[in-house]
C-alpha positions as CSV (number, residue, x, y, z in Angstrom):
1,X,22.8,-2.9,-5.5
2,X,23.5,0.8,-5.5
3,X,26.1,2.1,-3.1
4,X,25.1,4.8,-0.7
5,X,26.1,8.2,-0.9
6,X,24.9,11.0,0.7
7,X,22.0,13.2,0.2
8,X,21.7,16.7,1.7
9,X,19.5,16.8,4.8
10,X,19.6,20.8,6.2
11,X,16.3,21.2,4.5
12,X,14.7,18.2,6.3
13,X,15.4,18.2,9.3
14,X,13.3,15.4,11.3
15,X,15.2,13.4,8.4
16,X,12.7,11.4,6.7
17,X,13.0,11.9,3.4
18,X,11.8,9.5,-0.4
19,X,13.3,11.9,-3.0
20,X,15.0,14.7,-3.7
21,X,14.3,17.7,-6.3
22,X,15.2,16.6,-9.4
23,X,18.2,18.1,-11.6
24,X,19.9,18.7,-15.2
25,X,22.3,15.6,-15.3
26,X,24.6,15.9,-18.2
27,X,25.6,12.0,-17.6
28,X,25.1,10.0,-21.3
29,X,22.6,8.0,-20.9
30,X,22.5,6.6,-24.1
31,X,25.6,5.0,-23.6
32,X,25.0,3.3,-20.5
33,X,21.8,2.3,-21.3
34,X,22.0,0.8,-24.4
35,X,19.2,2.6,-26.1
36,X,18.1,6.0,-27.4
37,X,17.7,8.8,-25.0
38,X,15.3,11.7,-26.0
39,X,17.5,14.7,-25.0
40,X,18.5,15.1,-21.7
41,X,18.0,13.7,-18.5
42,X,17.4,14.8,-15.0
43,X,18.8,13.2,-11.9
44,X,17.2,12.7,-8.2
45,X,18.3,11.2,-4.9
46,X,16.1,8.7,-3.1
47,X,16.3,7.3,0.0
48,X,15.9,3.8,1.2
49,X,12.2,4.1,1.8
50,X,11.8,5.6,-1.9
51,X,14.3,3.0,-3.2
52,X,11.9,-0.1,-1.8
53,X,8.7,1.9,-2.7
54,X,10.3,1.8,-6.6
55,X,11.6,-1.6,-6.8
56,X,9.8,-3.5,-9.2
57,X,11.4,-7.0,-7.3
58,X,8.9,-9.4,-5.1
59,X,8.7,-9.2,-2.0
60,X,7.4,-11.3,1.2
61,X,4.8,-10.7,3.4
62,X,3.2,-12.4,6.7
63,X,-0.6,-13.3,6.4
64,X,-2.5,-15.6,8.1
65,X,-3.3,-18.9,6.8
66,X,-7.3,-19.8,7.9
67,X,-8.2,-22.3,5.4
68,X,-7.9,-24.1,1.9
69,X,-10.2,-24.1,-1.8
70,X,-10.4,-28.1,-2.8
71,X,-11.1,-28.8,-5.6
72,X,-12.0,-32.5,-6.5
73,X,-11.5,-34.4,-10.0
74,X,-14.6,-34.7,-12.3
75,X,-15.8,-37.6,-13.5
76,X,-17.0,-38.5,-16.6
77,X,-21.2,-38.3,-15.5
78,X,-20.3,-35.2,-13.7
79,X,-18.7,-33.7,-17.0
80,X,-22.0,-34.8,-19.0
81,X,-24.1,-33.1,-16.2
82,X,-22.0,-29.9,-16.2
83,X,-21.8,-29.7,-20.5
84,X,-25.9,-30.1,-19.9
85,X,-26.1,-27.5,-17.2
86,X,-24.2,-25.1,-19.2
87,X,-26.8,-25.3,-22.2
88,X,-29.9,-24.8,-20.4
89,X,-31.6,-21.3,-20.2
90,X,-30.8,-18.7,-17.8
91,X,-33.5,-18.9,-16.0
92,X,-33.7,-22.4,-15.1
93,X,-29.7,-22.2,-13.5
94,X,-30.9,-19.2,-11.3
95,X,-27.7,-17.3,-11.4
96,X,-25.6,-20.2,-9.8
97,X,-22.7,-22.3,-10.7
98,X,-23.6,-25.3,-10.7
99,X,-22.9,-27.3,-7.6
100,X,-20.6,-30.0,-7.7
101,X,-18.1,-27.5,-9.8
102,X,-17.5,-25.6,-6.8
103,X,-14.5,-26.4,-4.6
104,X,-14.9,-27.3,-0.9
105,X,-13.9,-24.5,1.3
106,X,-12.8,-24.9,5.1
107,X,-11.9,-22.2,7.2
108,X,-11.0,-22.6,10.5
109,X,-12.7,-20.4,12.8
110,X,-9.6,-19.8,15.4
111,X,-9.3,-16.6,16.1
112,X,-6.6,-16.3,18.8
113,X,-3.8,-14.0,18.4
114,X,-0.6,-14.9,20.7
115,X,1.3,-11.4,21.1
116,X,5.3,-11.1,21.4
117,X,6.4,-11.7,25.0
118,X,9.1,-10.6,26.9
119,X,9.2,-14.3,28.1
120,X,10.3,-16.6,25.6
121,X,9.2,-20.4,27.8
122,X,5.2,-18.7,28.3
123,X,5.3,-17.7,24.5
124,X,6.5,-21.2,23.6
125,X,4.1,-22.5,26.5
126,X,1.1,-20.7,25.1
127,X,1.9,-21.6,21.7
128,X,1.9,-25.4,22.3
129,X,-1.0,-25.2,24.0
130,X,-2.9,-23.4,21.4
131,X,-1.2,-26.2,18.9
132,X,-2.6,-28.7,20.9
133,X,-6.4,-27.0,21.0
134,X,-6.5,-26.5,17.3
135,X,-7.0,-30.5,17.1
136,X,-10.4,-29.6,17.8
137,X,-10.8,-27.3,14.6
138,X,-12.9,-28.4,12.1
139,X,-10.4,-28.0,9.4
140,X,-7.8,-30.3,10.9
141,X,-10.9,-32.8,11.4
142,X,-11.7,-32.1,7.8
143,X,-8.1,-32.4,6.2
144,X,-7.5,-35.9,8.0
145,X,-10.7,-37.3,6.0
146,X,-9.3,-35.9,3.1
147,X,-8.2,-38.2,-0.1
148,X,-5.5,-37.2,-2.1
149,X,-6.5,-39.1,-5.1
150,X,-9.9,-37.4,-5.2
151,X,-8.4,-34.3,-4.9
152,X,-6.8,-32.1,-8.6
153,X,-5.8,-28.7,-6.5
154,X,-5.8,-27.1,-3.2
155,X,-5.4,-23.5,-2.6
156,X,-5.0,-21.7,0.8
157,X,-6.8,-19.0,2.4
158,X,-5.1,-16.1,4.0
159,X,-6.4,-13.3,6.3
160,X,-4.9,-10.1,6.0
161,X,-4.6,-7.2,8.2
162,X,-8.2,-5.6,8.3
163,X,-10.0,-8.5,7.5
164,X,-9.4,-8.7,3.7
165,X,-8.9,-12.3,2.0
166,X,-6.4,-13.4,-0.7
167,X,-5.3,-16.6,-1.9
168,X,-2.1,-18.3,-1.5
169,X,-0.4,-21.0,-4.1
170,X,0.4,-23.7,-2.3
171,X,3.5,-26.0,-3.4
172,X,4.6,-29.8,-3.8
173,X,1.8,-32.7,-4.3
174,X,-1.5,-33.0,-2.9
175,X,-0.5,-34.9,0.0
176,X,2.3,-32.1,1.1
177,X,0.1,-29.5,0.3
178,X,-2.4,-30.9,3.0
179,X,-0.1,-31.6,5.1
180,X,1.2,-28.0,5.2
181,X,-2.5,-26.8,5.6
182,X,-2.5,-28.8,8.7
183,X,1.0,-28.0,10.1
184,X,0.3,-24.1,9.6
185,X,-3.6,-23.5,9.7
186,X,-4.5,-20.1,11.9
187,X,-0.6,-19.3,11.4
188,X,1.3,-16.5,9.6
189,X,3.2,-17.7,6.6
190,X,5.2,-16.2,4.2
191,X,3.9,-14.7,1.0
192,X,5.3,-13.3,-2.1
193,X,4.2,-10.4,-3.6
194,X,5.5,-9.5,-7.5
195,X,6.5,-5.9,-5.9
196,X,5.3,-3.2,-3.8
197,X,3.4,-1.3,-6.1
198,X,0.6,-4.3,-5.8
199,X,-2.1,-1.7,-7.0
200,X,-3.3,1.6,-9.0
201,X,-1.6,4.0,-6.5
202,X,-1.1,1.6,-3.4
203,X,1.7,0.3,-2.0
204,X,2.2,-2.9,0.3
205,X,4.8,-1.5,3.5
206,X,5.0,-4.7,4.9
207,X,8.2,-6.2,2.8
208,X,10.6,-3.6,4.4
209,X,12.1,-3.3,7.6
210,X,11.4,0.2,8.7
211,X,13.8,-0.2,11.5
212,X,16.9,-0.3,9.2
213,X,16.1,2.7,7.7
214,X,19.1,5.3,7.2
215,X,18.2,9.1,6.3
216,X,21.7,8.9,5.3
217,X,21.3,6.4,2.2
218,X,20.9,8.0,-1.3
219,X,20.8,6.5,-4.7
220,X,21.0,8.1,-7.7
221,X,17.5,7.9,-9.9
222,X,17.2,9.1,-13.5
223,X,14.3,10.2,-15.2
224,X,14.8,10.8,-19.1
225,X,12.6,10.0,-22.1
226,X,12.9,7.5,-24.6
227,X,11.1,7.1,-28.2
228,X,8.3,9.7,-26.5
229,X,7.5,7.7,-23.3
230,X,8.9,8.9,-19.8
231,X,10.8,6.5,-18.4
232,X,13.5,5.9,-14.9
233,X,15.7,4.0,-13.7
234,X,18.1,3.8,-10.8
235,X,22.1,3.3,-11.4
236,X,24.8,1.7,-9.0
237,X,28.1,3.9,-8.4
238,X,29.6,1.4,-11.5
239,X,26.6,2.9,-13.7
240,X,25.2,0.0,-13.7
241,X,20.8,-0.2,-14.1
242,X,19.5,-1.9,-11.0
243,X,16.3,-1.6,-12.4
244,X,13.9,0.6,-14.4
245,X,10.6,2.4,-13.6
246,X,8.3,2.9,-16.4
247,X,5.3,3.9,-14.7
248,X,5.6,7.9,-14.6
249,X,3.0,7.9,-12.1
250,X,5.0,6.0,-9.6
251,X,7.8,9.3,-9.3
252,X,4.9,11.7,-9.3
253,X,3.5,10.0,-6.2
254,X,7.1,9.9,-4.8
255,X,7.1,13.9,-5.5
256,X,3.9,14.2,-3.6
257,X,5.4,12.3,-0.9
258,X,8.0,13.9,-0.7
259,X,6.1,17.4,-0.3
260,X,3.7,16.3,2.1
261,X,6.5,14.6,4.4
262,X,7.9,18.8,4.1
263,X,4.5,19.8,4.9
264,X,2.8,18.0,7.7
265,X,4.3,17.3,11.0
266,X,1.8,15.0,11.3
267,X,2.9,12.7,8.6
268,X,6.6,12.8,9.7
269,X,5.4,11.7,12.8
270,X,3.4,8.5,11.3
271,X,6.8,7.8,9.3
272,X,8.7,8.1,12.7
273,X,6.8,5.9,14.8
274,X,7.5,3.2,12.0
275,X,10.9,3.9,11.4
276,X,11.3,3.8,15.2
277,X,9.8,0.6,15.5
278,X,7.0,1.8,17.8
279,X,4.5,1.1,15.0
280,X,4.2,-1.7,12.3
281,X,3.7,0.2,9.1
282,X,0.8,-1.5,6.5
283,X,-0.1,0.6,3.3
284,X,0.5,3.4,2.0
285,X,-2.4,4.9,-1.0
286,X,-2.7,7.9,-3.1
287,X,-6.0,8.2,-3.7
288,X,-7.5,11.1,-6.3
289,X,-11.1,10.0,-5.9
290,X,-11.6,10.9,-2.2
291,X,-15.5,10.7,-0.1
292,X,-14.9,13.8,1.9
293,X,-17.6,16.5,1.3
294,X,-16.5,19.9,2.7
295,X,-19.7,21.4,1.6
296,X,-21.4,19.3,4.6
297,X,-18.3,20.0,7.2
298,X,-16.3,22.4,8.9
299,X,-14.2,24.5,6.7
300,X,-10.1,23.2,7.3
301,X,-8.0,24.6,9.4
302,X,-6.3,26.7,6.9
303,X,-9.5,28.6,6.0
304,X,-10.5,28.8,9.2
305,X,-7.6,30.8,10.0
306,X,-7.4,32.9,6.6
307,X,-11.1,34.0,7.5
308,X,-9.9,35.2,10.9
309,X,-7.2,37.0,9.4
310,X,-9.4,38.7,6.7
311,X,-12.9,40.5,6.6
312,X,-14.4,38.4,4.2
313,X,-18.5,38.3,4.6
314,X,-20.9,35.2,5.5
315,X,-22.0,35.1,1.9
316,X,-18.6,35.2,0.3
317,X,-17.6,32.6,2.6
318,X,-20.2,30.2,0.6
319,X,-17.8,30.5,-2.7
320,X,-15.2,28.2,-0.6
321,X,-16.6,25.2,0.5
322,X,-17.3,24.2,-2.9
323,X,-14.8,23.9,-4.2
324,X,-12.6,22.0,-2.2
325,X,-14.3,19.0,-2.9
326,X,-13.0,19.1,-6.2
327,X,-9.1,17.9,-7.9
328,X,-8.0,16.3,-4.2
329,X,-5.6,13.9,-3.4
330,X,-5.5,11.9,-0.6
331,X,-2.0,10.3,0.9
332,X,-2.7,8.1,3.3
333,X,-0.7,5.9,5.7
334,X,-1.9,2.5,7.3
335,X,0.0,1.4,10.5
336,X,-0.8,-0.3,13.6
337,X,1.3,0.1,16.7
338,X,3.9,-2.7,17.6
339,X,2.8,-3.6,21.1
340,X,0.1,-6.0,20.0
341,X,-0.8,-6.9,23.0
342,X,-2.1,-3.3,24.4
343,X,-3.3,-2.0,20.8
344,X,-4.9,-3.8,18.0
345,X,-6.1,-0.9,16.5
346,X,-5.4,-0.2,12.7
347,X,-4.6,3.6,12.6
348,X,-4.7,6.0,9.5
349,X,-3.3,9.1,8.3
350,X,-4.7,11.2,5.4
351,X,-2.7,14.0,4.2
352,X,-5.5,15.9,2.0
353,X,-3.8,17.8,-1.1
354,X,-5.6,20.2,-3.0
355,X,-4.5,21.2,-6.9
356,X,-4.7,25.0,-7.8
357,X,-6.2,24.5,-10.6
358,X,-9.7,24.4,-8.1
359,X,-8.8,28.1,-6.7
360,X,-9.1,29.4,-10.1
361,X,-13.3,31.2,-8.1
362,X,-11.2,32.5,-5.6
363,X,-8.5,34.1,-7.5
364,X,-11.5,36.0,-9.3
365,X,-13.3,36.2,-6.2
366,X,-11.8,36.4,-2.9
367,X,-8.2,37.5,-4.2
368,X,-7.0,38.2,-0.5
369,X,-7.8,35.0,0.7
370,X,-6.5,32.7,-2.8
371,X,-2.8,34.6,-2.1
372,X,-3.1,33.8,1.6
373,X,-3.5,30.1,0.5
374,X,-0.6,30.6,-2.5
375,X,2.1,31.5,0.0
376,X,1.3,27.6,1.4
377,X,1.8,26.2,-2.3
378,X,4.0,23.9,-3.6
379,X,5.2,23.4,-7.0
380,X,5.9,19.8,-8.5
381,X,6.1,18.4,-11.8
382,X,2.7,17.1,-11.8
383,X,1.3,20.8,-10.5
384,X,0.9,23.1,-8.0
385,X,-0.6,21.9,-4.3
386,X,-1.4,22.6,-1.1
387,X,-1.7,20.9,2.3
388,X,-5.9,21.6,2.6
389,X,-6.1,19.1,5.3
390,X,-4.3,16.7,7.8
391,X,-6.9,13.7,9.0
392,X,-6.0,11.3,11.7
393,X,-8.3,8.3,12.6
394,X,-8.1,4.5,13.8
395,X,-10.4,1.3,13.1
396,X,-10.8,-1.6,15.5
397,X,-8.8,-4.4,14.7
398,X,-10.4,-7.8,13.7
């Protein structure tokens, strides 16, 4: 583990902070590392959120367990029937699988939610009780006519936040693994995730405790090349690797971070609430393919104002809606507020960025207004942005 040091704060000063600007280093890296380094390297501080964010190591989640996948043995007719099935035409199957290959799903259809109370004896009441009415459920029913030497592989069924499904690899033999269906049906149970970056530019939230984050924690990241390909890693105080990055996409999406935490109050205050423990933070998604159509909308809040400032005409005002639909990138930020029992409400925050590169009409055309909008830039390694909007919104919970 790296050990802490201190990062500079005076220029953010609600102190939430992922990375730091980065810097010549003239540490050898080639030594340390124990392979070639491609000329220099550049050094950056991250902080505990950007050290988790990073970190290629699993981590655990909670996700609710509503069901199991069986899937039975086949017998010797049934595998005559299915080496059949497979060679008739495509036609006659109709598009389906066919039937006795599919596994036997069972879902329980308990919904109840038992929020955190300030009374541990009702929470423990309430929870027997609710143990005792899930008798009732078809899947216990189900799982105690099951038998285990019919039965090749079960897999469980979670329920995520929002209402999305995974699977969950369930461990030991058949008869444990039905036995742990029963024991923790409709419950949350742990799951283990190969990292946080579980996607093309989203990140799972859920594997770090927001609470013990410390503005004050820094760790020392290196960026460098090596045989042509960009790569990072982050060193202990004994220059030791704690573990490498080699998706370059990752720090740029720090960067961005980073910018738009300087940026938009807005943001900060999302990160706060979680860091405060007010909310339960759940994803976080940089997203460069967008659905919001300016040309159909208001203008944002930063041309609205630019336009009041300046004399620009109805027609010339045309040339701008245009083009922001074009080179965006969204940063959003999933959360849902802790008291459970008052809000079940999954909120988002979208910080809309908007490349330069787009402004190139209005630097030709409407030159007051494109150096208005400059002034608001920021420059990263990645390119030259903007805050063009800040978008606030909630979804009923499920």
């Amino acid at each position: 583990m790296s050990a802490n040091s201190h990062y500079n704060l005076s220029d953010n000063k609600k102190r939430i902070w992922i990375i730091s600007e980065g810097c010549p280093s003239d540490l050898n890296l080639s030594e340390i590392l124990d392979e070639k380094v491609d000329g220099s390297c550049k050094l950056y501080q991250i902080s505990d959120i950007g050290r988790y964010l990073l970190n290629p190591n699993s981590i655990e989640v909670k996700k609710k367990l509503i069901g199991g996948e069986i899937h039975y043995h086949q017998g010797f007719l049934t595998k005559i029937r299915r080496l059949i099935y497979k060679m008739l035409p495509a036609f006659l199957k109709n598009g389906k699988e066919y039937p006795s290959l599919a596994p036997e799903v069972i879902v329980s259809r308990y919904k109840l939610r038992i929020p955190a109370m300030n009374d541990p004896e009702l929470e423990m009441h309430l929870n027997n009780i609710y143990d005792q009415l899930k008798s009732y459920d078809r899947v216990a029913k189900r799982l105690a006519l099951l038998n285990p030497q019919n039965i090749f592989q079960i897999v469980g069924i979670c329920e995520d936040v929002g209402g999305n499904y995974s699977y969950l690899k369930l461990q030991g033999s058949i008869d444990e693994k039905i036995k742990y269906l029963g024991n923790s049906i409709a419950k949350d149970v742990g799951v283990i995730l190969n990292k946080a970056y579980v996607a093309e530019g989203l990140y799972e939230l859920r594997g770090y405790n927001f609470k013990s984050y410390n503005p004050f924690n820094s760790y020392r990241l290196f960026s460098f090349r090596s045989n042509g390909s960009p790569k990072s890693c982050l060193l202990t105080a004994q220059n030791e690797v704690e573990f490498y990055i080699t998706n370059d996409q990752m720090l740029n999406q720090m960067i961005l971070l980073e910018h738009s935490l300087k940026v938009n109050p807005s943001l900060i205050k999302a990160f706060e609430l979680c860091t405060g423990g007010q909310a339960n933070p759940i994803k976080l998604f940089f997203n460069k393919k967008l659905e919001i159509d300016y040309s159909k909308s208001p203008l944002p809040a930063i041309y609205q104002d630019v336009l009041k400032a300046s004399k620009v005409e109805s027609n010339q005002q045309n040339l701008i809606k245009p083009i922001l639909n074009y080179l965006q990138t969204g940063i959003s930020l999933n959360y849902m507020l802790a008291n459970e029992g008052q809000d079940d409400r999954m909120y988002t925050h979208i910080s809309v960025l908007h490349d330069f590169r787009a402004l190139e009409p209005l630097r030709k055309n409407l030159p007051n207004v494109y150096d208005v909008v400059a002034k608001k830039g920021f420059d990263t390694e990645s390119g030259r942005y903007y805050l063009l909007d800040s978008i606030d919104g909630y979804s009923n919970g499920q």
